[in-house]
N, C-alpha and C positions, 0 to 999 in steps of 0.2 A: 647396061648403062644407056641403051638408046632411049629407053623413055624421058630418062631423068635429062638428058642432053638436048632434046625435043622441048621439054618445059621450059630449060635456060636457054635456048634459043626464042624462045614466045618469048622471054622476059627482056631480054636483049631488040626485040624487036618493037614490044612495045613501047618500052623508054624510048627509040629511035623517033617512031610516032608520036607519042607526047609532047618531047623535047620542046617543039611551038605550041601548042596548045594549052597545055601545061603549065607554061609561064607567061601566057599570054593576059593574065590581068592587067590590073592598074599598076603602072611601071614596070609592067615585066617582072613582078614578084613573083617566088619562089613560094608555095603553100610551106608553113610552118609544120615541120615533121613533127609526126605524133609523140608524146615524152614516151620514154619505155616502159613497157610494165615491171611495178619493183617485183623483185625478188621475196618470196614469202618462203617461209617452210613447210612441212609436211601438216604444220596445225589447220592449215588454212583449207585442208579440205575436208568436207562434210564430211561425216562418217557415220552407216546405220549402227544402229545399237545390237552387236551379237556378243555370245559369247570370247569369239576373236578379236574384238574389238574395244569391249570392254575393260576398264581402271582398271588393275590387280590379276590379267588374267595371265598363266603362263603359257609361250607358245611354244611348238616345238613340231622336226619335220624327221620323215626316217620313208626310206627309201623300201619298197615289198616289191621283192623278186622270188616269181614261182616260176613253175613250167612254163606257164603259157601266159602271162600276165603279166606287169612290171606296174607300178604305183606311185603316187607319192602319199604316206599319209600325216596328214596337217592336224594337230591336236591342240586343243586350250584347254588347260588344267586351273585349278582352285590351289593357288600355292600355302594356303593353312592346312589343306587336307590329304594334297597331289592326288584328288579324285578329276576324273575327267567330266571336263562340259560339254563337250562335245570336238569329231572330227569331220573333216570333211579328207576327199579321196580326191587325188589327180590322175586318172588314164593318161602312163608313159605308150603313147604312139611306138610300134614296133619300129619305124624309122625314125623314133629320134636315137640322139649320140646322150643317151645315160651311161656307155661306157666306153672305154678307149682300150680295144685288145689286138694282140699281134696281125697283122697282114691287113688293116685297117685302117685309113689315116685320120690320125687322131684329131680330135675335136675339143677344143677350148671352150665347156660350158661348168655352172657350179653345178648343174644335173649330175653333172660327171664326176664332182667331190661326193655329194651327195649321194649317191649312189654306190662310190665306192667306198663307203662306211660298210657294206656288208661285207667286208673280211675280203676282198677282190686286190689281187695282186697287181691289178693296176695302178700306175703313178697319178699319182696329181697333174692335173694338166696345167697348173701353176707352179711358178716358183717354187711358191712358202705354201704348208697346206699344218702349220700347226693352227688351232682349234681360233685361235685368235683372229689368225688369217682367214679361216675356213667360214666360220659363221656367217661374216655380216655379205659374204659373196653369195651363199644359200639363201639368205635373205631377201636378196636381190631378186632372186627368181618370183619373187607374189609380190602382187598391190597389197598397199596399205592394209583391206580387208581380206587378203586371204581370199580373193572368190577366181582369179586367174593366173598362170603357172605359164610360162617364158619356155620356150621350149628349142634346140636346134635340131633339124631335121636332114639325114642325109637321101640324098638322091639314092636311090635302088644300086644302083652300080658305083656309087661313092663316087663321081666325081663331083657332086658339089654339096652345099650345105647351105640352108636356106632357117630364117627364124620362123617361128610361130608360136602358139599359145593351147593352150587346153583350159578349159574352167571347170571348175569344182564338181562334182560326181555327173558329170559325163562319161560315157563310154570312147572306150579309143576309136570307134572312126566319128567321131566329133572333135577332135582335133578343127581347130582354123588356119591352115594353112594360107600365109601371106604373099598370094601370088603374083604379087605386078615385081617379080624381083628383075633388080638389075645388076646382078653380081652372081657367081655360082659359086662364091665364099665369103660365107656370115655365121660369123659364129660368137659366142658372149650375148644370147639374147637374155635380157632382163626385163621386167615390167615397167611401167611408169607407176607413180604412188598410185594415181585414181586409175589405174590398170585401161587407160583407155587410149594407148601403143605399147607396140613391144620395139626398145631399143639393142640395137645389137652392133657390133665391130666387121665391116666390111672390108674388102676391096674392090677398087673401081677396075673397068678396063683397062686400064692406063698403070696398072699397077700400085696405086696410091693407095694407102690404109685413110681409113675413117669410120665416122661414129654416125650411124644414121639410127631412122623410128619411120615407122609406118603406124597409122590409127588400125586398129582393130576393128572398124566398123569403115564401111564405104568401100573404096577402090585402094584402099593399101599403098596407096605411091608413097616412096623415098622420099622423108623429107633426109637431108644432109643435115650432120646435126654439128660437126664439126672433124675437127683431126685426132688421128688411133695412134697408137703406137707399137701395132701389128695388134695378133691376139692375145699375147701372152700376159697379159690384165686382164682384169675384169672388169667389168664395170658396174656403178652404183648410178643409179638416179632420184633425185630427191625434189622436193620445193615446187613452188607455184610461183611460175610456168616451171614446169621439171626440166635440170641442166641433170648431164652425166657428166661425171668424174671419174675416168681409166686409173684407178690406182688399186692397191693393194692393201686391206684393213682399214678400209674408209668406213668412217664412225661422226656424223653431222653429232656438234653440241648442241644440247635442249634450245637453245636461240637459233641458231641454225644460221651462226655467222662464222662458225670455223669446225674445220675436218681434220680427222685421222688419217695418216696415210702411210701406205711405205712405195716407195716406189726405187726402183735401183740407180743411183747414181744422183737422186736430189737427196737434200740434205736436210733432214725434219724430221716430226713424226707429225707436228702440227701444224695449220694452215689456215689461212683466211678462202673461205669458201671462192672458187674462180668466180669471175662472170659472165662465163659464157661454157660452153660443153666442151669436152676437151682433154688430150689423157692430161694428166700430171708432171709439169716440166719443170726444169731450172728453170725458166723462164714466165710459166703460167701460177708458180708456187710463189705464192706472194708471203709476206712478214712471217717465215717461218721458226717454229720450236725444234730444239731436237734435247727431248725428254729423257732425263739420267737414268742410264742402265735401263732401255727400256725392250724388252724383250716383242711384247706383244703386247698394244693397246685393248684391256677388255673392254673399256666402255669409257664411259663420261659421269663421273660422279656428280658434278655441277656445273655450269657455263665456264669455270674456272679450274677445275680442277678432273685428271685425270683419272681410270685405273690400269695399273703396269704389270706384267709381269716379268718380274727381275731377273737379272743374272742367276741369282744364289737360291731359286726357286721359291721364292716370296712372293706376295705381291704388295706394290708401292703404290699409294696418293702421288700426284705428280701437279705441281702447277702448273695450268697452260699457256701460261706467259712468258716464264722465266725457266721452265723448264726443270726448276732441282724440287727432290723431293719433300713431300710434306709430312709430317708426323712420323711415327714407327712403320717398319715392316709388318704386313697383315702375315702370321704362317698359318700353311691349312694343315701340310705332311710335315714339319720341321725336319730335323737331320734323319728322317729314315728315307737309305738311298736305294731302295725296292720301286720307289714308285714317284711320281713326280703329280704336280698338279697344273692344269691349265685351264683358265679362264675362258667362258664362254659369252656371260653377258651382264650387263651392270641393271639394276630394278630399274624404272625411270624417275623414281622417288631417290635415287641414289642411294639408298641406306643398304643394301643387301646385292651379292652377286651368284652367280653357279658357276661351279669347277666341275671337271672331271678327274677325279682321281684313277690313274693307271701306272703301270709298271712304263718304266721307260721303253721309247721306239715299240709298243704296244698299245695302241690305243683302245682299240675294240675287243683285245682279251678271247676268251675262247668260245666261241661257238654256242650260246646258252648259258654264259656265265652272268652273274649277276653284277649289274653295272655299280659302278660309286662316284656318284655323283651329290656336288652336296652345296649346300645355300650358306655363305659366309658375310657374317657382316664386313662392309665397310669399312667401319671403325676397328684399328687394333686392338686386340684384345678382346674381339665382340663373342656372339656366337659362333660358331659351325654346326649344324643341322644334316643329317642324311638325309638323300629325298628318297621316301619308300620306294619299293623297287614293282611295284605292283602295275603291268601297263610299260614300265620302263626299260629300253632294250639298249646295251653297249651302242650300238649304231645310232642311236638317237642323238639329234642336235637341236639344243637350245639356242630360240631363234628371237626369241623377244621378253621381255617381262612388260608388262604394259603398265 
């Protein structure tokens, strides 16, 4: 912390200094504070034309663990055909925390969900780790374009944990290690949209949790980005200028004036986006929903309406105002009680989602077994589609429909 306490003291010292100077015009006025910059969402930043980037494209992330090697690999598929367009590969740094095993102290990243998709009898370093919950925290770890990956990193001898990043088919020692830290526990590091810091959940000397970001380029200093609510959330960051939200199954609507969330003890599923970074509180959750029988938010049908997954293993339209459901139940499995279905992510066109069909408390199935996953419409009564299985592994997760 002593850097970051060195900066707030310059700052404190310079106000001291100004204080005459400063207000020293015509009457002693006060310079007129800048307005704030509004608030935009994720549209507002430019994006090159790839594969990944691309209307229609599907994304999807799966974790490769060999002998000597660890990966992340990043794929955009042709959802008419599920042929691939192309992937790109993340180098997992031998010191970062992809996974949380015995005599080890465990590390709150989605690397660490992500990862233990390969059949790893490691727990969830979350709460809630169904598919609903799981996705949009995976997510979290790349910018917008898919070209930089959020990484936590433990110290050689585990006593601390430090953020950083890796970008796209680099070798592991190109890792960016973010080294002005002032904390020797950070962990929840995420991307920003235009990937240019990595946000993560600290604590200060002093004991106090918080949400800070370093730039990825320059000298890396702390900015303070606001207050955590330990590690045990995640976090999402969105919008222009990018705020984080410490919640659980956060999901920004296509406007990008209201969020999904769960978080333990507020009372919602929906919310008016904060204005400023910050976990998710009875206090910071403003004009809240809390959506009928709603298991797990897959996504956002329209500004207005949700997709749920229900008690009775259905899934529900849900308005996001009033909260009660819209139309019929969508089924994907109906009454056969072998296997259950869980929602991954809604098209952005809203007409169309992906499930993963498994056998209950099974998700990943057996070891080379052929995954079932499948694209349903929207609409009750629509289609269900299998998505070939060519390319597709049980561990794989669907990370975006674009």
């Amino acid at each position: 912390m002593r850097r970051a306490v060195t900066r707030r003291t310059a700052t404190v010292l310079l106000a001291v200094l100004c204080l005459g100077a400063c207000t020293s015009g015509p009457g002693g006025k006060k310079p007129d504070p800048e307005p704030p910059v509004a608030y935009q969402g994720n549209d507002a930043y430019p994006m090159p034309d790839t594969p990944f980037t691309r209307k229609g494209s599907v994304i999807t992330a799966s974790c490769l663990l060999g002998g000597r090697y660890a990966a992340v690999a990043v794929e955009a598929w042709d959802p008419d055909n599920w042929k691939r367009f192309d992937e790109r590969l993340f180098a997992i740094p031998t010191d970062a925390a992809f996974s949380n095993v015995p005599g080890v102290e465990a590390v709150s990243s989605p690397l660490v969900d992500l990862c233990r998709q390969q059949g790893s009898e490691t727990s969830s370093p979350y709460r809630a780790d169904s598919l609903e919950h799981l996705v949009p925290r995976i997510r979290s770890l790349f910018d917008l374009g898919y070209t930089r990956m959020a990484v936590v990193l433990r110290d050689p001898g585990g006593k601390g944990t430090y953020a950083g990043f890796v970008q796209h088919d680099d070798g592991q020692d190109e890792i960016v290690r973010l080294d002005d830290a002032t904390s020797d526990d950070e962990q929840n590091a995420v991307m920003s949209p235009d990937g240019g810091s990595v946000w993560f959940t600290y604590t200060t000397r002093s004991g106090e949790r918080r949400i800070g970001s370093r730039a990825v380029e320059g000298d890396h200093r702390l900015s303070d980005e606001g207050p955590a609510a330990g590690h045990g959330l995640a976090l999402t960051v969105s919008g222009k200028p990018p705020r984080a939200v410490q919640a659980d199954m956060v999901r920004f609507s296509p406007n990008s004036r209201r969020l999904t969330a769960s978080v333990p003890k507020v009372f919602g599923n929906v919310f008016d986006v904060p204005d400023s970074s910050g976990s998710l509180t009875a206090t910071s959750a403003r004009n809240a929903t809390l959506a009928s029988d709603c298991l797990g938010v897959v996504g956002w049908i329209d500004d207005s309406l949700l997709l749920c997954r229900a008690s009775s293993g259905s899934f529900q339209a849900v308005d996001a105002q009033s909260g009660r459901t819209v139309g019929a139940p969508i089924d994907v499995v109906g009454p056969d009680r072998w296997t259950v279905a869980q929602g991954m992510l809604v098209s952005t066109d809203g007409t169309r989602f992906v499930v993963a069909v498994h056998p209950p408390n099974d998700r990943y199935g057996e070891p080379g077994q052929q995954p079932d996953f499948r694209v349903v419409s929207t609409a009750p009564g629509g289609r269900t589609i299998p998505i070939p299985g060519a390319g597709l592994t049980s561990d794989m997760v669907f990370l975006e429909w674009r």
